[in-house]
C-alpha positions in Angstrom: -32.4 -18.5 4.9 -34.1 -18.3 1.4 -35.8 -20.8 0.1 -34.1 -23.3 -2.7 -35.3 -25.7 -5.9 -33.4 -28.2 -4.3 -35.0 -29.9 -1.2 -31.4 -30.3 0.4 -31.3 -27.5 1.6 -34.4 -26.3 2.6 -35.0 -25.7 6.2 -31.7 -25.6 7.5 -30.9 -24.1 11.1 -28.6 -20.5 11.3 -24.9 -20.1 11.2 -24.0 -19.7 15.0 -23.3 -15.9 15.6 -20.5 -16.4 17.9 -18.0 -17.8 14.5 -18.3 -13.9 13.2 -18.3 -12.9 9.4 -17.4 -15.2 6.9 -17.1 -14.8 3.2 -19.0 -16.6 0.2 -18.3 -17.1 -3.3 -19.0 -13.6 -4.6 -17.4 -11.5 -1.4 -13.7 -10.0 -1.5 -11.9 -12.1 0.4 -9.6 -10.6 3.1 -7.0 -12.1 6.2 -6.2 -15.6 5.3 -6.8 -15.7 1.5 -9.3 -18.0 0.9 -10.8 -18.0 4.7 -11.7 -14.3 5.2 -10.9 -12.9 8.8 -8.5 -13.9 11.1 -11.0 -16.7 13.4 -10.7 -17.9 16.9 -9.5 -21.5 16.7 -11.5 -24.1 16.9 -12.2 -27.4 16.3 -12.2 -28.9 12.9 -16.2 -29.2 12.2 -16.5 -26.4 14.6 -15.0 -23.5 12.6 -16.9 -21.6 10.2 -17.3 -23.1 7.0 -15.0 -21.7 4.1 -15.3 -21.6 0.4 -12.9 -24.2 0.6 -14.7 -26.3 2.1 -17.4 -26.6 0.3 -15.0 -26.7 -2.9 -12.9 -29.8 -1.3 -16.1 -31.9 -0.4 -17.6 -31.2 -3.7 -14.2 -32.5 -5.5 -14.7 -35.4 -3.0 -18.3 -36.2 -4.2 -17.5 -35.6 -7.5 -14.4 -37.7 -7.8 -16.2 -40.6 -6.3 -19.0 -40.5 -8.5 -16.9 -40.1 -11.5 -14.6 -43.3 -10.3 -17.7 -45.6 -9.6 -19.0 -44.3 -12.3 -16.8 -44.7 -15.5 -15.6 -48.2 -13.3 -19.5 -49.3 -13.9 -19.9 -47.8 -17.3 -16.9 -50.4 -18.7 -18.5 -53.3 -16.6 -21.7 -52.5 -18.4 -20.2 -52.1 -21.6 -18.9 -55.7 -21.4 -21.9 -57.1 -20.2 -24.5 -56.3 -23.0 -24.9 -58.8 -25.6 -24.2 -58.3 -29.1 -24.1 -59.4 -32.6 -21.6 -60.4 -34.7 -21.1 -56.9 -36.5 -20.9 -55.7 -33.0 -24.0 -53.8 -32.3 -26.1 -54.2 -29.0 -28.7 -56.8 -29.3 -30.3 -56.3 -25.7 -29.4 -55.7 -22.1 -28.4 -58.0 -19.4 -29.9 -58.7 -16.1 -26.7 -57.4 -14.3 -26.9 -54.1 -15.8 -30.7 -53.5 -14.9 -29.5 -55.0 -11.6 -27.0 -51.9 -11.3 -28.9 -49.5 -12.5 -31.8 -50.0 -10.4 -30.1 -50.8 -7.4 -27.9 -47.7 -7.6 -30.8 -46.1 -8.2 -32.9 -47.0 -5.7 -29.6 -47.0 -3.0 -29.5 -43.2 -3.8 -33.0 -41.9 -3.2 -32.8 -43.3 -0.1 -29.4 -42.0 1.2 -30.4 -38.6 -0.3 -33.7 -39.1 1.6 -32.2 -40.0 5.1 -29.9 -36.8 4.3 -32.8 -34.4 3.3 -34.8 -35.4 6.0 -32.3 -35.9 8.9 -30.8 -32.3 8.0 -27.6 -33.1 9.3 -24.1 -33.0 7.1 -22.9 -36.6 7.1 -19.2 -36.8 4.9 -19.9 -40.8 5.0 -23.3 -40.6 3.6 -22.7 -37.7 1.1 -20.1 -39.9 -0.2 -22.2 -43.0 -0.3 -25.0 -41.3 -2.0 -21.9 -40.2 -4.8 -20.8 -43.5 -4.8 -24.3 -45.2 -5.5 -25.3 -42.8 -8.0 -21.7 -43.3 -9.9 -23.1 -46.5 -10.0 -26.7 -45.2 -11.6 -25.1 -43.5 -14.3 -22.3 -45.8 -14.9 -24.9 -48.4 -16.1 -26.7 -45.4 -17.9 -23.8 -44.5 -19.6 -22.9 -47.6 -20.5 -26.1 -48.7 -22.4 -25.8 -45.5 -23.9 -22.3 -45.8 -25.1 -22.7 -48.8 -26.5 -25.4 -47.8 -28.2 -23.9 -44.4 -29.6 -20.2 -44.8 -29.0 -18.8 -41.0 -27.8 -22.2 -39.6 -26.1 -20.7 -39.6 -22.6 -18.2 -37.4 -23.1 -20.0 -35.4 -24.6 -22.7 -35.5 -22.2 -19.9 -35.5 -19.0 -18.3 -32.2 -21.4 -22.0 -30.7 -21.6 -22.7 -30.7 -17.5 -19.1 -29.1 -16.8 -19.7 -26.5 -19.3 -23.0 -25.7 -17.8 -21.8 -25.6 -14.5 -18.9 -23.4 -15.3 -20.7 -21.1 -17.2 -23.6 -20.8 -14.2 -20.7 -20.5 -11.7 -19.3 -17.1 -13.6 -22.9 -16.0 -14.1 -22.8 -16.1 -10.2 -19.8 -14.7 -9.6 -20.2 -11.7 -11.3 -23.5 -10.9 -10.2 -24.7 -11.1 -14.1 -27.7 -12.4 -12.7 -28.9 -12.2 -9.4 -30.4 -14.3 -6.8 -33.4 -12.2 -5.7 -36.6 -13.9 -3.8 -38.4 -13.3 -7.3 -35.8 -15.2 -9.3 -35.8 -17.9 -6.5 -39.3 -17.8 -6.7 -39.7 -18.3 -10.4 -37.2 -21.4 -10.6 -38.6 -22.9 -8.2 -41.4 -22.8 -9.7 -40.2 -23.7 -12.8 -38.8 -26.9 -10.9 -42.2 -28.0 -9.7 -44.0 -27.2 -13.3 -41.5 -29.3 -14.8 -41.4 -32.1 -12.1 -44.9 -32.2 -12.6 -44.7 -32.9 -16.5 -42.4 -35.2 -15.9 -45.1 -37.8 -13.8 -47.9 -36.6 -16.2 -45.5 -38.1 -19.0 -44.5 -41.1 -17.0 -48.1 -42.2 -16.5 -49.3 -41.4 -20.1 -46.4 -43.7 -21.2 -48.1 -46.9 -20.3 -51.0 -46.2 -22.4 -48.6 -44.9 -25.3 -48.8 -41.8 -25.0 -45.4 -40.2 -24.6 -44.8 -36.7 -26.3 -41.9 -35.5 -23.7 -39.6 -38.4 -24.0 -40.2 -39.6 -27.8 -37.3 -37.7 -29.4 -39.3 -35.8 -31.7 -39.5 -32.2 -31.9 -41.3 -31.3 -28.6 -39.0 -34.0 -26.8 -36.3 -32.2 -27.6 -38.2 -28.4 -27.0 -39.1 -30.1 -23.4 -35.2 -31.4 -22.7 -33.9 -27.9 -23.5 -36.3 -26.4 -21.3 -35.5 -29.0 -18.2 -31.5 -28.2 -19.1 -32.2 -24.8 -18.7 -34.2 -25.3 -15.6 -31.6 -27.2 -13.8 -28.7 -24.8 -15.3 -30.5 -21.9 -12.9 -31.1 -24.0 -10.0 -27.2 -23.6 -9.9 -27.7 -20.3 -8.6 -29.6 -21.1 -5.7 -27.5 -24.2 -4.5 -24.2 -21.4 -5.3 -26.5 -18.4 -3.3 -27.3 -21.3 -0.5 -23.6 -21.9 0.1 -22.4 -18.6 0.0 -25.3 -17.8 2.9 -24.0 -20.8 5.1 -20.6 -19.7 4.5 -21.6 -15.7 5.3 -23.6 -16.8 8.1 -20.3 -18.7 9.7 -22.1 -22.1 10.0 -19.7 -24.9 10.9 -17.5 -26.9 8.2 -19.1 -29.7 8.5 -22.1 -28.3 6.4 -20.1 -28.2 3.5 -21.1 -31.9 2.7 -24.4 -30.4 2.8 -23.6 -28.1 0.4 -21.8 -30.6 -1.9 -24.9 -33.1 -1.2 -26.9 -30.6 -2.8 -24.6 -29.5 -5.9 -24.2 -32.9 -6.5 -28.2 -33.8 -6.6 -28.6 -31.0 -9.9 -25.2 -32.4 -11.4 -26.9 -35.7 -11.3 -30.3 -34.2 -12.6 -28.5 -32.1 -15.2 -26.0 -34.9 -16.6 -29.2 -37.3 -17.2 -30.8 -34.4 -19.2 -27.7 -33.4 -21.3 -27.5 -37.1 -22.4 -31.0 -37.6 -23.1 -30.8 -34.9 -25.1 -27.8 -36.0 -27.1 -29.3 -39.4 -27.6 -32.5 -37.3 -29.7 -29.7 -36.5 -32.2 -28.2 -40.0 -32.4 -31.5 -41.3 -34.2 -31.9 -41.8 -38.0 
C-alpha cells in the first residue's frame, strides 16, 4: 500500500484476497449500486469494505465533532469575561481547562489508534468527540473575539474538501508515488517550521504566526499543504476499498479524514483571524 502524509494510515495490513474486487471512489460502480459485485455473505465487519462505509463513519465522526463541538463553542462563549460594552476582557480557567484537556484527550486516542493499527468505531468516535471539544473552545475565543469567523472558517474546510474530493474524482490530478512523495514531503517541511516557530516564540521571535505578511504567506502554504493531503487519505480509501479489506476499516479511513479536517479547520481560522486585525 502506498505510503500517506497522514500517519493513520501508514503501515496497514492487505485486503484479504478471498472478499474479491471491490470498487473505490473513482471506479464505475457495477451489481449493487454503490457496493460493486454481487459478494458472498458475510458477517457485518467481515465483508469488504464499501464506499459507503467509509462515507457513513465519516458522517458519524463528523457529526459528533460538529455536536460537541458548537455545544462547547456556546459554553465557551458564556464563560469569558467581558466589559461593559461587551468586548472580551480575558479568558477563563474553564475554557483553558477544555481546550487543553480536549486537546491533550485527542493525541492520545489518535495515538493508541495510529499505533495499535486496528479500526475501533468507539475510539474513532471518542477521538471526534474530544476534539469537538478542542475546537469548540477554539472557536469560542475566537468568536467572541471576531463574531462570524467560525462560519466562515467551518464554510472554508467544507469548500476545500469538496473541491479536493472532485479533483479526485476526476482524476484532474493524480495520485502517483511522485505526488505522494512530494506532499509528504511538504508535510514534514512544514511540520518542521512549525516547532522551529514554536521554539523561537519564547525568545520573541515569531515570524510564522504574527499575522503579518509572511504569517499569512506561511498559513496559505500549510492550507494548501493540507488541501493535497486529501488526496492521499481519498487514494488510501479507495485502495482498502479495491483491495476488499473488511468494513470495519472504514473507521480507519474516517479516523484519518478526520485528523486533516481537524488540521485544515485550525489553519482556515488562523488565517481568517490575520484579516480581523486593525
Amino acid at each position: 500500500m502506498r505510503s500517506s502524509s497522514n500517519p493513520a494510515f501508514r503501515n496497514l495490513p492487505r485486503g484479504a484476497a478471498q472478499y474479491g474486487p471491490n470498487v473505490g471512489f473513482n471506479q464505475p460502480q457495477g451489481g449493487v449500486p454503490g457496493y460493486g459485485p454481487p459478494q458472498t455473505s458475510a458477517g457485518a465487519d467481515d465483508r469488504p469494505m464499501t464506499v459507503d462505509d467509509v462515507v457513513i463513519k465519516t458522517a458519524l465522526s463528523l457529526g459528533t465533532a460538529l455536536v460537541t463541538g458548537v455545544l462547547t463553542a456556546i459554553w465557551a462563549i458564556s464563560q469569558l469575561p467581558t466589559d461593559a460594552a461587551g468586548r472580551v476582557t480575558g479568558i477563563s480557567g474553564g475554557v483553558i481547562g477544555a481546550l487543553v484537556g480536549g486537546m491533550i484527550v485527542g493525541l492520545v486516542i489518535s495515538l493508541v489508534i495510529i499505533f495499535k493499527q486496528k479500526p475501533s468505531g468507539p475510539l474513532t468516535l471518542a477521538y471526534s468527540a474530544a476534539e469537538g471539544v478542542f475546537l469548540g473552545a477554539i472557536s469560542g475565543l475566537f468568536e467572541a473575539l471576531y463574531p462570524g469567523i467560525a462560519l466562515q472558517a467551518i464554510i472554508g474546510t467544507a469548500g476545500v474538501f469538496i473541491a479536493m474530493l472532485v479533483v479526485y474524482k476526476t482524476g484532474a490530478v493524480k495520485v502517483t508515488p511522485k505526488l505522494t512523495k512530494w506532499i509528504i514531503g511538504a508535510v514534514v517541511g512544514v511540520a518542521i517550521l512549525m516547532l522551529v516557530n514554536l521554539i523561537t516564540s519564547f525568545f520573541g521571535f515569531n515570524p510564522l504566526r504574527d499575522g503579518g505578511p509572511i504569517a499569512i504567506i506561511f498559513s496559505l502554504v500549510v492550507i494548501g499543504v493540507a488541501a493535497f493531503s486529501f488526496l492521499l487519505d481519498f487514494d488510501q480509501a479507495d485502495r482498502m476499498i479495491r483491495e476488499g479489506m473488511p468494513s470495519k476499516w472504514a473507521w480507519f479511513a474516517a479516523f484519518g479524514l478526520m485528523t486533516t479536517l481537524v488540521w485544515l479547520y485550525l489553519e482556515i481560522l488562523r488565517l481568517l483571524s490575520y484579516f480581523q486585525n486593525d
